[in-house]
Each structure stands twice: as structure tokens, then as C-alpha cells.
C-alpha positions, 0 to 999 in steps of 0.5 A: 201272876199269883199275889203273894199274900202273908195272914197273921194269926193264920193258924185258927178262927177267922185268920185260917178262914181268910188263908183257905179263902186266899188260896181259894183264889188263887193266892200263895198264902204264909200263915203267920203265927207262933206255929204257922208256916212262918214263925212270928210274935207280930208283939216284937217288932224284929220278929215281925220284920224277920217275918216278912223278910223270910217271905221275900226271900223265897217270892220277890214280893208281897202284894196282900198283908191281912192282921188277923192276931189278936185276943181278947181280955174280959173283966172290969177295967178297974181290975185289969193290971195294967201290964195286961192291958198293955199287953192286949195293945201291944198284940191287937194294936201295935202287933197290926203296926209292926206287921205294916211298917215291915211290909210298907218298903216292899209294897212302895218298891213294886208300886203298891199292895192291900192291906187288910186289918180285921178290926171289930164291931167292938171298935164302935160298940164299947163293950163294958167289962170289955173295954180294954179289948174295944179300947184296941179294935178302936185304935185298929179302925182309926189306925187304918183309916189314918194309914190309908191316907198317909199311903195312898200316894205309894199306891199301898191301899188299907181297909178294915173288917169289922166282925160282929159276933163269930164262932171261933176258938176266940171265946174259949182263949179269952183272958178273964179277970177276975173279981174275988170281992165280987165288987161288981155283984156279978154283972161281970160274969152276966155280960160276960156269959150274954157276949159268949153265947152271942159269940158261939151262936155268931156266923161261922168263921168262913164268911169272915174269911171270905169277905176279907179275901174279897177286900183284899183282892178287889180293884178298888176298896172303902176304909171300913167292911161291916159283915151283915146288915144288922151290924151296919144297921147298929153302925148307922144307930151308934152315929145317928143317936145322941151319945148318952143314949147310945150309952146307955142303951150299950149298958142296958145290953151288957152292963146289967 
């Protein structure tokens, strides 16, 4: 029997990729988004729950949830309205949690289900004058982990994928703030410019996709997926080194 799978954020960047790479295999993909196949604010709950009901009622059940909506906000944290900020929560966090809760009766009622989160490398590297976009992928990894432990028992299994740097439509959607006074004499628009040429000369968006339909599909997954070694390599160094200097070497990378 072909799984049933629904994606968010399934219509660009590495969301798209992971739908190729779930029909690729076999799966029956919704791409959820504004303009996807099904129609879904992942921010509003009832639409997140309208969503995953539409999928029911044509196919009886959902066995594989991926959140991929998300965007990302730049500037000095300091400067960033907080409504804003809240905004960046309501769709990377809580946008992740609404799709989750919507599936969860479904997925105990057939017995279990994946749920994949696409997290980042952010999420253990805070990125100044990026910090409400780590701030998120943070909560994302802690959320999935926490999850995974509340579920288990339901046979519902929860894993995190962490991309470091991709090329995708990301970095040109990215919401700047700006800094009129130039208060932060323009270290702003240099960490800002270093994350982007990082982002545009990244992995393309297909490897990402293809490791979390992997995930998604594998009899048995961990909590956390770092794609590449270099960035596991960094995850490994963020653990090991004291947090000072940790810090300041994540500073002397972004915050010059």
C-alpha cells in the first residue's frame, strides 16, 4: 500500500524537493501550502486542522507529516518589532505544532505514523543578527525531541533534519530589518551578506529533500539528521568546547 504523505511548505525550496523525492518512492504527496494542492496557513490552527481533515476524506489516512513552512527574518534582534518576532514563532514553531496536533488522532487511530521537522544547523549554531530565526529552529529540534518521547507509546515516531546552508528561493524571501542609524556600523549587512553567499553557494535543495524522505520512510529512525559531515562535525565542536568559546568563535564568524 502506498503511504500517504502531506509536506507543508511543499510548493518551493527544499519542501518541493522532499515531495519529488516521496513520489519518487512511491508515496501519494498533498503539498501544503498558500497555493499548494491543498490550501493551508500552517500559522492558524483551524486551517491546519481543515488541512489535514481534506487529506483524510479523500484517502482514509496519513502515515508521513513533513514541516517544512518556514521563513527567515535577519537584523539586530534589538531592532526587530517584537510582533514580528512573533511572527516568525507563530509559523516555524507553532505552525510545526498545529500541523502535529492535527495529525496525531488520525496517526494513533491507524496504529502510528513519522513525522518528519525540518529544523536547522541554526537551531545549535545561533546566528547573531539572526537570532529570532535560531531562536525557532531551537525550539523545533527541543519540540521534536520532547514529542518523540510523549508519542512513542502511540507507535507515532518524530525525527528532526537540520540543514546547514542550501540554495533555495530562502534567501531572497528573507525579511530584513533594517538599521537607519546605523547603530551596528554595518556589521549587520556583513553577517548578513557572509550567511547568504553561504546560503547560495550551499547544497542544492534535492539532497535535503532526499534525506528527509529517507527518514520519513526508514523502519526505524534517530531524533536528529545532520545533512553532511562537516556540519555533524560542527554539532560534535558546539558540544564539546566550552560555551564561551564556542560563542565567540560563532561571533568572530558572524558578528564582525
Amino acid at each position: 500500500m502506498n503511504k500517504v504523505a502531506i509536506v507543508t511548505g511543499g510548493t518551493s525550496g527544499i519542501g518541493l524537493a522532499a515531495v519529488k523525492a516521496l513520489r519518487e518512492q512511491g508515496c501519494t504527496v498533498y503539498a501544503l501550502s498558500r497555493h499548494g494542492d491543498v490550501v493551508c496557513d500552517v500559522s492558524e490552527e483551524q486551517s491546519a486542522r481543515a488541512a489535514v481533515q481534506a487529506v483524510l476524506e479523500k484517502e482514509g489516512r496519513i502515515d508521513v507529516l513533513v514541516n517544512c513552512a518556514g521563513f527567515g527574518i535577519s537584523g539586530a534582534a534589538e531592532l526587530t518589532p517584537l510582533e514580528t518576532a512573533k511572527k516568525q514563532l507563530d509559523v516555524n514553531l507553532f505552525g510545526t505544532a498545529n500541523m502535529v496536533n492535527a495529525v496525531i488522532p488520525a496517526m494513533r487511530r491507524q496504529g502510528g505514523g513519522r513525522i518528519v521537522n525540518v529544523g536547522s544547523v541554526a537551531g545549535f549554531v545561533p546566528i547573531p543578527f539572526q537570532t529570532w530565526y535560531s531562536a525557532s529552529k531551537a525550539a523545533v529540534q527541543s519540540y521534536t525531541m520532547a514529542m518523540g518521547n510523549e508519542l512513542r507509546p502511540f507507535g507515532i515516531t518524530l525525527s528532526a533534519v537540520l540543514p546547514g546552508d542550501t540554495k533555495t528561493g530562502f534567501t531572497a524571501a528573507r525579511s530584513k530589518i533594517d538599521d537607519p542609524e546605523n547603530l551596528y556600523q554595518g556589521r549587520i549587512q556583513r553577517s548578513v551578506a557572509r550567511m547568504e553567499h553561504d546560503e547560495q553557494t550551499g547544497v542544492p535543495a534535492e539532497r535535503v529533500g532526499k534525506l528527509i524522505a529517507r527518514v520519513a520512510l526508514k523502519k526505524r529512525v534517530k531524533p536528529l539528521y545532520i545533512p553532511g559531515l562537516g556540519y555533524n562535525a560542527v554539532n560534535v565542536l558546539m558540544r564539546l568546547l566550552p560555551s564561551g568559546i564556542a560563542n565567540a568563535l560563532i561571533g568572530t564568524l558572524y558578528a564582525k
